[in-house]
C-alpha positions as CSV (number, residue, x, y, z in Angstrom):
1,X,0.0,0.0,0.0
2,X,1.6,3.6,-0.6
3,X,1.8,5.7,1.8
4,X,0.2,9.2,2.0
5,X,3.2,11.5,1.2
6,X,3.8,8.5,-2.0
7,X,0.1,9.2,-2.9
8,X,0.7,12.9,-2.1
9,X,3.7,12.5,-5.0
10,X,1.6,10.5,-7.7
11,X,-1.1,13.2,-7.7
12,X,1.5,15.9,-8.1
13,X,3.7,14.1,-10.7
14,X,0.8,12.6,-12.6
15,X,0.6,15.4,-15.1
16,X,4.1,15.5,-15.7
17,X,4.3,12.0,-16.5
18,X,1.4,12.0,-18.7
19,X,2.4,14.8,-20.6
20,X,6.2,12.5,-20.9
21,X,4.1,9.1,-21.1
22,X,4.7,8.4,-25.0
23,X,8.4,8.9,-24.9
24,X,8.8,7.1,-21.6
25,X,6.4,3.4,-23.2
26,X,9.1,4.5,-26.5
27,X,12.3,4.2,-24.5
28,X,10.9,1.3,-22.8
29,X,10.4,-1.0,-25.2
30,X,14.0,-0.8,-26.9
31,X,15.6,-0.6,-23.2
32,X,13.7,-4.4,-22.5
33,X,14.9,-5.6,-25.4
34,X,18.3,-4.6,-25.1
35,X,18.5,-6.1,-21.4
36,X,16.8,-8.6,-21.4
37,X,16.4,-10.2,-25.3
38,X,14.5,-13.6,-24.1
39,X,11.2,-11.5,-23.3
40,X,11.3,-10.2,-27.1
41,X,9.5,-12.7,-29.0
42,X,6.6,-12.4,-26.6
43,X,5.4,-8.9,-28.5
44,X,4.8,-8.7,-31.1
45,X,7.0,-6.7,-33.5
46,X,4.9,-5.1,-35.9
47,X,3.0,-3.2,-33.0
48,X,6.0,-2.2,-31.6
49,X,6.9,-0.8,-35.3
50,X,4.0,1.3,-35.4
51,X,4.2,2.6,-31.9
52,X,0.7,0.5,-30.5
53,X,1.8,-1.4,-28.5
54,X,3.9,2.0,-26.5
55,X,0.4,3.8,-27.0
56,X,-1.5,1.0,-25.4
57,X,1.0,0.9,-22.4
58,X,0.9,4.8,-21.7
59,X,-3.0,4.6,-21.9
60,X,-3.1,1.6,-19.4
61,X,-0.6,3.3,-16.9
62,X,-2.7,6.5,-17.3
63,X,-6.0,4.7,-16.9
64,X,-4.9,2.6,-13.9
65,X,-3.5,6.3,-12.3
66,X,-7.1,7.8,-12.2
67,X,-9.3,4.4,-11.8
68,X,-6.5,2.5,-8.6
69,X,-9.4,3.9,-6.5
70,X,-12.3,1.7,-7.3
71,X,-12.3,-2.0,-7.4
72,X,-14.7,-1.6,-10.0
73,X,-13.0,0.0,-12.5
74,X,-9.8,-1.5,-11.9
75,X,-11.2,-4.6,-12.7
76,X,-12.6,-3.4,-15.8
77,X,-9.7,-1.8,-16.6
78,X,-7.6,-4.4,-16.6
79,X,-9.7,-7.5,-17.8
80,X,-8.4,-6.9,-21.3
81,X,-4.9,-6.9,-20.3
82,X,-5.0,-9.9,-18.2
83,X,-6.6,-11.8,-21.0
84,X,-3.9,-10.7,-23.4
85,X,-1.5,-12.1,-20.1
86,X,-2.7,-15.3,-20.1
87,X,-2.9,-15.6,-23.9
88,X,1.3,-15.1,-23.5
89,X,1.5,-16.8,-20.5
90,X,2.9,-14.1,-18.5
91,X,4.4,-15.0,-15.3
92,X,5.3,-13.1,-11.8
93,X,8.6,-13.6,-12.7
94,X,8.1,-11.4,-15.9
95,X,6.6,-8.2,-13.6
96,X,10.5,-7.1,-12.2
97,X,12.1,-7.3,-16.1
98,X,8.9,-4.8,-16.7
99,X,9.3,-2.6,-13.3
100,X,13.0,-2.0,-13.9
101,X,13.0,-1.1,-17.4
102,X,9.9,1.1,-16.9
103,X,11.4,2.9,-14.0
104,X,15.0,3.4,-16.1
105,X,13.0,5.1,-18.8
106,X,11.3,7.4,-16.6
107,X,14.6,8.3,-15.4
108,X,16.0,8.9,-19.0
109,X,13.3,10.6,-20.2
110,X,12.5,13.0,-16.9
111,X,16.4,13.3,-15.9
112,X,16.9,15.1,-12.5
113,X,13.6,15.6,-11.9
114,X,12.8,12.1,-10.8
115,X,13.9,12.8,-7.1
116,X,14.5,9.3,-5.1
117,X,11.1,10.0,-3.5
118,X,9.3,10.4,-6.6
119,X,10.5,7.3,-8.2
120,X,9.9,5.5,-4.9
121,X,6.5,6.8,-5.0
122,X,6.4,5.6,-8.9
123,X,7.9,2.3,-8.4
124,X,5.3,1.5,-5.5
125,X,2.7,2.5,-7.6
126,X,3.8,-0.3,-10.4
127,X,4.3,-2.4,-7.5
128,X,0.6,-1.8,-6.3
129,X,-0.7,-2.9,-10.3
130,X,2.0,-5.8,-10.8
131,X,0.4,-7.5,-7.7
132,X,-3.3,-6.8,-9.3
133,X,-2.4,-8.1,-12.2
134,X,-0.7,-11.2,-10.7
135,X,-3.6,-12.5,-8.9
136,X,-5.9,-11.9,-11.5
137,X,-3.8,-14.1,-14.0
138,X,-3.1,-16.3,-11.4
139,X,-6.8,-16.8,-10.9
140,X,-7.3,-17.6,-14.1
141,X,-4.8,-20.0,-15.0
142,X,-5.9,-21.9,-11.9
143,X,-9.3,-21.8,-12.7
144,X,-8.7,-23.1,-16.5
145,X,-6.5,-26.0,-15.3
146,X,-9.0,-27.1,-12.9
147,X,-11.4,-27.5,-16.1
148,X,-11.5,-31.0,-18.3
149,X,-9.0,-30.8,-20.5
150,X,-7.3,-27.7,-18.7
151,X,-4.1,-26.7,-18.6
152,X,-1.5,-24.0,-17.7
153,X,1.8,-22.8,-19.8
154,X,2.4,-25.1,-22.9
155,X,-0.2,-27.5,-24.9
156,X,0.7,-29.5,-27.9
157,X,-1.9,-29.9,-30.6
158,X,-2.1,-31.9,-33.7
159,X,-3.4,-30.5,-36.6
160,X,-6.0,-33.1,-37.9
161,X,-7.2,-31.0,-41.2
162,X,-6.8,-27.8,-43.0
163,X,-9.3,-25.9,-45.0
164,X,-9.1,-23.1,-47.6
165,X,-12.3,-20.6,-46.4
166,X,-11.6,-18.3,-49.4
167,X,-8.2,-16.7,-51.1
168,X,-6.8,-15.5,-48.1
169,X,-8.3,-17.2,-44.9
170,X,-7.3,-20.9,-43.9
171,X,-8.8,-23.2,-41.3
172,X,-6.8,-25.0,-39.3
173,X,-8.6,-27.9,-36.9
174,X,-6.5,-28.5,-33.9
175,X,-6.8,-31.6,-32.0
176,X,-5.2,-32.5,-28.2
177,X,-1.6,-34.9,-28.5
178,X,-2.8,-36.0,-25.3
179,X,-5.7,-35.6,-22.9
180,X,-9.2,-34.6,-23.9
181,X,-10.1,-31.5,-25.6
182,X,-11.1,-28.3,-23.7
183,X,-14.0,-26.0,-23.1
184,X,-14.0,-22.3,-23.8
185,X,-16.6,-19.0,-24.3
186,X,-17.9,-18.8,-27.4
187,X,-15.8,-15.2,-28.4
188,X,-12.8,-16.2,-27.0
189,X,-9.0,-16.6,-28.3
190,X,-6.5,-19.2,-28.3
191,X,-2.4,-17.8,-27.8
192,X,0.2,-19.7,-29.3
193,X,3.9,-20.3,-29.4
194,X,4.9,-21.2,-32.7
195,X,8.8,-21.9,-34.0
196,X,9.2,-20.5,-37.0
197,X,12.3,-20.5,-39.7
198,X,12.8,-16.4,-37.9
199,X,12.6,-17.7,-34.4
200,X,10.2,-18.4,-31.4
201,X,7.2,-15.4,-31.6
202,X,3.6,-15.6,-29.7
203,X,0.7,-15.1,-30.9
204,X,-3.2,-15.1,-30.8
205,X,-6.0,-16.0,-33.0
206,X,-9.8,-16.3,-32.4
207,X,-11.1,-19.9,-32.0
208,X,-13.8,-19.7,-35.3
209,X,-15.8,-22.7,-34.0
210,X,-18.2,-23.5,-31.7
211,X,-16.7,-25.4,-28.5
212,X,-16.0,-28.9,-29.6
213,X,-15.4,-32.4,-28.2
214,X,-13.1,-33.2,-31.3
215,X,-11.5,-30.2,-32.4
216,X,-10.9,-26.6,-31.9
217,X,-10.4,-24.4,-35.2
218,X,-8.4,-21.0,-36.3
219,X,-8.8,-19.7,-39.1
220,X,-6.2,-17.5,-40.4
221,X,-5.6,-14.7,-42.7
222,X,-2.8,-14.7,-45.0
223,X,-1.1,-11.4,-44.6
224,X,1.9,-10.9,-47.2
225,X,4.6,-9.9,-44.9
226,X,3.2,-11.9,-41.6
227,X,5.7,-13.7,-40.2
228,X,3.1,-16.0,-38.4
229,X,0.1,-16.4,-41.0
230,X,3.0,-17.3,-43.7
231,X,4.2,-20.0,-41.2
232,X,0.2,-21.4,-40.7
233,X,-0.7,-21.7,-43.7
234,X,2.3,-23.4,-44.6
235,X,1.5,-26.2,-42.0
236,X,-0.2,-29.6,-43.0
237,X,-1.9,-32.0,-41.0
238,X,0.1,-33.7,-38.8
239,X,2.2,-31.3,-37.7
240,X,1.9,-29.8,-34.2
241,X,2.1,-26.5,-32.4
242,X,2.1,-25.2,-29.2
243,X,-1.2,-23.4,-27.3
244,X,-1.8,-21.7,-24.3
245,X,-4.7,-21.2,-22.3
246,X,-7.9,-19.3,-24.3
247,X,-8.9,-15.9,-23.2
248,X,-10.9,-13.0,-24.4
249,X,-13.7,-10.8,-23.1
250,X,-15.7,-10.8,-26.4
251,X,-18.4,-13.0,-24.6
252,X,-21.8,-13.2,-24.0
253,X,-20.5,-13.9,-20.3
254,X,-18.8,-10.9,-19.9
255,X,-21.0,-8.8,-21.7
256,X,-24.0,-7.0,-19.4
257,X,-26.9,-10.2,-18.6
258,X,-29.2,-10.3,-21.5
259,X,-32.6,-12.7,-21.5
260,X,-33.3,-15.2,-24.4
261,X,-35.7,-12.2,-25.5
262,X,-32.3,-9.9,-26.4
263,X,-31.5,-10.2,-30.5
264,X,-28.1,-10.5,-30.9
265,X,-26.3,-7.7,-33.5
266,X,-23.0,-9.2,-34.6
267,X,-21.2,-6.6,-36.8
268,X,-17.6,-7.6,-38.3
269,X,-15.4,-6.8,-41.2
270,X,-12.7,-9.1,-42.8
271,X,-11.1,-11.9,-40.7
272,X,-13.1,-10.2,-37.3
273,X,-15.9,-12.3,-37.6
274,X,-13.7,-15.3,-37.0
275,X,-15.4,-14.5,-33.1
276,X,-18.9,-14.3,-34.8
277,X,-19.2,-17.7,-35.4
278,X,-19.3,-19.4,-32.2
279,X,-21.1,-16.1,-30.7
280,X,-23.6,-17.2,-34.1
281,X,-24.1,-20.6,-32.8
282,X,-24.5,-20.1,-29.1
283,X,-27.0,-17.0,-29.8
284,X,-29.5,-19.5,-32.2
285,X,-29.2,-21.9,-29.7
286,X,-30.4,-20.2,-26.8
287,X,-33.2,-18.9,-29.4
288,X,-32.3,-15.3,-29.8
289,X,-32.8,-13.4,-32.8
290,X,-29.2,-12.6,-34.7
291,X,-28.6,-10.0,-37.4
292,X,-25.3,-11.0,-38.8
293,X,-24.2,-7.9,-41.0
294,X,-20.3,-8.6,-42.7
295,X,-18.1,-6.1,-44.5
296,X,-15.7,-7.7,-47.2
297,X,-13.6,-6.3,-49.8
298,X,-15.1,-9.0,-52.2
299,X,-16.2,-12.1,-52.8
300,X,-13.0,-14.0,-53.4
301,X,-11.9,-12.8,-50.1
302,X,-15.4,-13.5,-48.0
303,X,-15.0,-16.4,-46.1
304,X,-18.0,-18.4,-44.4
305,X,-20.5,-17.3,-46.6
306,X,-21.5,-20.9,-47.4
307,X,-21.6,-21.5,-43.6
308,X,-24.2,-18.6,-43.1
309,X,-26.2,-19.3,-45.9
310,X,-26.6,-23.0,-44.0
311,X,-27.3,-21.5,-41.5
312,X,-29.9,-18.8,-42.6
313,X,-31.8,-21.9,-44.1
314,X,-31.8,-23.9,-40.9
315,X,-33.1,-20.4,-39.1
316,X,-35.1,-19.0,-41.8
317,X,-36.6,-16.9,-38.7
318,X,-34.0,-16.2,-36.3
319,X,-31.1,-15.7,-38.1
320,X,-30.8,-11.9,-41.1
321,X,-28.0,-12.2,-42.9
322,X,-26.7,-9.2,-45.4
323,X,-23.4,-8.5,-46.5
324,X,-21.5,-5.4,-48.0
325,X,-18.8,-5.7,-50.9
326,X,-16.6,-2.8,-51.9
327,X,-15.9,-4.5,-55.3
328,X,-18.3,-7.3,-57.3
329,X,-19.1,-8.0,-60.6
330,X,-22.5,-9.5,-59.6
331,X,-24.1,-9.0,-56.3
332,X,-25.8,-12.2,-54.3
333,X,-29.1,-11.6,-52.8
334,X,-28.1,-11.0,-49.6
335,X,-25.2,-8.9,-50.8
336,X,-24.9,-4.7,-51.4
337,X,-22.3,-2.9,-53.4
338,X,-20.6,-0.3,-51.2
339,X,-19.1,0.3,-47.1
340,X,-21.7,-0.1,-44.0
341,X,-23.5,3.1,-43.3
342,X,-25.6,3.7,-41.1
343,X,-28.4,4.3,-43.0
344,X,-28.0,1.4,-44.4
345,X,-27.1,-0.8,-40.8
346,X,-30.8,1.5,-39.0
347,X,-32.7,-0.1,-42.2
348,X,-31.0,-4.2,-41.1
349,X,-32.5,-3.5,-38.2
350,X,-35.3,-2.4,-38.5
351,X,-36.0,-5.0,-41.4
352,X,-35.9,-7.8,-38.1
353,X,-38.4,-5.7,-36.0
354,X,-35.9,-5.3,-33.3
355,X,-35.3,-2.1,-31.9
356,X,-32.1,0.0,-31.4
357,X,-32.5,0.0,-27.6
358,X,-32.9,-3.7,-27.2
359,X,-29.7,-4.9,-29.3
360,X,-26.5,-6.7,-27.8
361,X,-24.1,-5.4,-29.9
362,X,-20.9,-6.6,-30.9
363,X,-18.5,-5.3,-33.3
364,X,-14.9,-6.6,-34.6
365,X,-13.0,-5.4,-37.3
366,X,-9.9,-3.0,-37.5
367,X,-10.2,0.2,-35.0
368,X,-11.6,2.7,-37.3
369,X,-14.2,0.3,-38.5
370,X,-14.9,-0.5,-35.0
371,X,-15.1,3.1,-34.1
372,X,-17.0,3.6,-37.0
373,X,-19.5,1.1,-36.4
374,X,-20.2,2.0,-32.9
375,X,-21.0,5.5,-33.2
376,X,-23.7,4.9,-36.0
377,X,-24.9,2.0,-33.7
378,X,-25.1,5.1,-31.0
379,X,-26.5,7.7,-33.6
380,X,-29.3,4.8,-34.0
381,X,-30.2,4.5,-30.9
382,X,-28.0,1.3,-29.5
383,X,-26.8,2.3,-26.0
384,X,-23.2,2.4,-25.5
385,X,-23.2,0.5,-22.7
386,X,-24.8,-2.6,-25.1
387,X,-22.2,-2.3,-27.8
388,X,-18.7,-4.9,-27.3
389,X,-15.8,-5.0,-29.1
390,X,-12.3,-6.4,-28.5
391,X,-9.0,-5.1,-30.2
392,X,-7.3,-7.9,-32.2
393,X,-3.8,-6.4,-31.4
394,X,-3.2,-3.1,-28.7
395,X,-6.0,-1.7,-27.3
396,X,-6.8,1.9,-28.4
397,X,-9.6,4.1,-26.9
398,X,-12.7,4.6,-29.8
399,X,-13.7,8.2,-29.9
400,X,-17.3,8.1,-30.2
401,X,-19.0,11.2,-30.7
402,X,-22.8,10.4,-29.0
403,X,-24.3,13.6,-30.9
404,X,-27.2,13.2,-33.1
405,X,-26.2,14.5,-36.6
């Protein structure tokens, strides 16, 4: 616990440090690195190129500053970071590495104006969220293992088939080397250590099926210079890899209680409805309505079209399903030429009957479609509080503007 004159210093240094936070989570990074290379391939190195990841710290650290207060918000705060933690199978030994380098690059960036008592007062503060953050992960690691087929650290897993989904997205169906399969939340995500030709990186992907007794399933885009969709699509069955625990918030679970009466909205773009599906399945079979609305750049790319057409035919009443392409050369009947807008989303909507007020929403996709999405969701009349999402890689704050236009 801090003591007064400490909290006395973090209230008076708070501004400071905020207005330094970006170059501090910059120098950081590189300083960890340098001292302490075997942490490296558990980031991922494209964020770190494009500053995210540094972004995503600062905001955290600033967050945790003004919410350390309330249990509450704390744990809201931070449930997104301890599901990335578990996902890399962070450990308390990992939390010093991360306190000294953080504290060093306060130091280098703030000079002689970090007195001994202010980075006291700073490194009890990291102190006060390391040990948060420890038992929360802790708790969930034990609580996993204590499931059938649960585990902490390290999994191996066969794969027992592949399967194209269109020109860019692959399936792969993961099976147990030993032991049962597990359980998870429909929405969640699997990690991963995979060792590829470059060396050891992690990773996570969205488990795309419904919970399993046989099999769990990713399904992967094919990005041109990604280091780990190159290496997973290269893979065959019969060859294994490496998983960790599944996490996520992206749940019906975690999302505000909702009756078998709520219709579900599930709103994604490109490889972000991989979470859809088993949110799809679980929603028709508790019996709620779904509108599933999907953003592609085309056909060729749209995967699991065939699967919702199934699916639309087995639910002819429960399930709407429409799609927007931004390029066609003929257009399905459940297809439109263009981008989501919202006129177009208000007129899904109301095509089921449901009303704004009453939808679950939940939205994946890249941030500004995300953003996007929500604020026309808003401008409709979906509270905020009803509309989910779940960054893919660091999380970034959506500015929503709530005014009517």
């Amino acid at each position: 616990m801090l003591t007064n004159a400490q909290e006395d210093l973090i209230a008076a240094t708070a501004p400071v440090v905020a207005e330094h936070l970006n170059a501090i989570t910059a120098r950081f990074y590189p300083l960890m690195f340098e001292r302490y290379p075997e942490v490296k391939p558990l980031f991922n190195q494209t964020h770190q190129a494009s500053g995210g990841q540094a972004r995503a710290l600062a905001g955290a650290v600033l967050a945790y500053v003004g919410a350390r207060h309330s249990r509450e918000a704390v744990d809201r705060l931070l449930a997104p970071v301890v599901s990335k933690h578990v996902s890399l199978n962070i450990l308390p030994e990992h939390y010093p590495i991360v306190g000294e380098c953080l504290m060093a690059a306060i130091g280098e960036v703030l000079g002689d104006a970090v007195t001994p008592e202010i980075a006291d007062a700073w490194g009890a503060l990291y102190g006060e969220l390391a040990a948060v953050l420890i038992a929360a992960e802790q708790g969930r690691y034990d609580s996993f293992a204590a499931t059938r087929g649960g585990w902490q650290g390290l999994r191996r897993f066969r794969i027992v088939r592949t399967q194209d989904e269109s020109r860019e997205i692959r399936s792969l169906y993961l099976a147990p080397v030993e032991g049962p399969m597990f359980s998870f939340l429909p929405g969640q995500y699997i990690g991963m250590r995979l060792t590829t030709p470059q060396g050891v990186i992690h990773r996570h992907y969205s488990l795309s099926h419904a919970p399993d007794e046989r099999f769990c399933r990713i399904s992967v885009k094919r990005e041109a210079h990604g280091q780990s969709s190159q290496y997973l699509h290269a893979l065959k069955a019969g060859d294994e890899i490496e998983l960790l625990p599944p996490a996520g918030e992206l749940t019906f679970e975690h999302a505000a209680p909702q009756s078998a009466d709520t219709p579900v909205l599930l709103l994604s773009a490109g490889v972000g409805q991989t979470p859809m599906l088993p949110l799809l399945t679980a929603a028709l079979a508790a019996g709620r309505q779904v509108i599933y609305l999907h953003a592609a750049r085309n056909p060729e790319v749209h995967a699991f079209d065939a699967t919702l057409k199934a699916l639309v035919a087995q639910y002819p009443t429960q399930l709407h399903y429409q799609v927007c392409y931004e390029q066609a050369e003929t257009l399905p009947p459940h297809a439109q030429l263009g981008i989501i807008e919202r006129d177009w989303l208000a007129q899904q909507i109301d095509a089921t009957g449901a009303s704004a007020e009453s939808l679950q929403a939940f939205v994946i996709g890249p941030h500004g479609f995300m953003q996007s999405m929500i604020q026309h969701l808003s401008r409709i009349g979906v509270p905020l509080s009803q509309c989910h999402h779940e960054h893919f890689g660091p999380s970034a704050p959506l500015a929503i503007d709530t005014a009517v236009a």
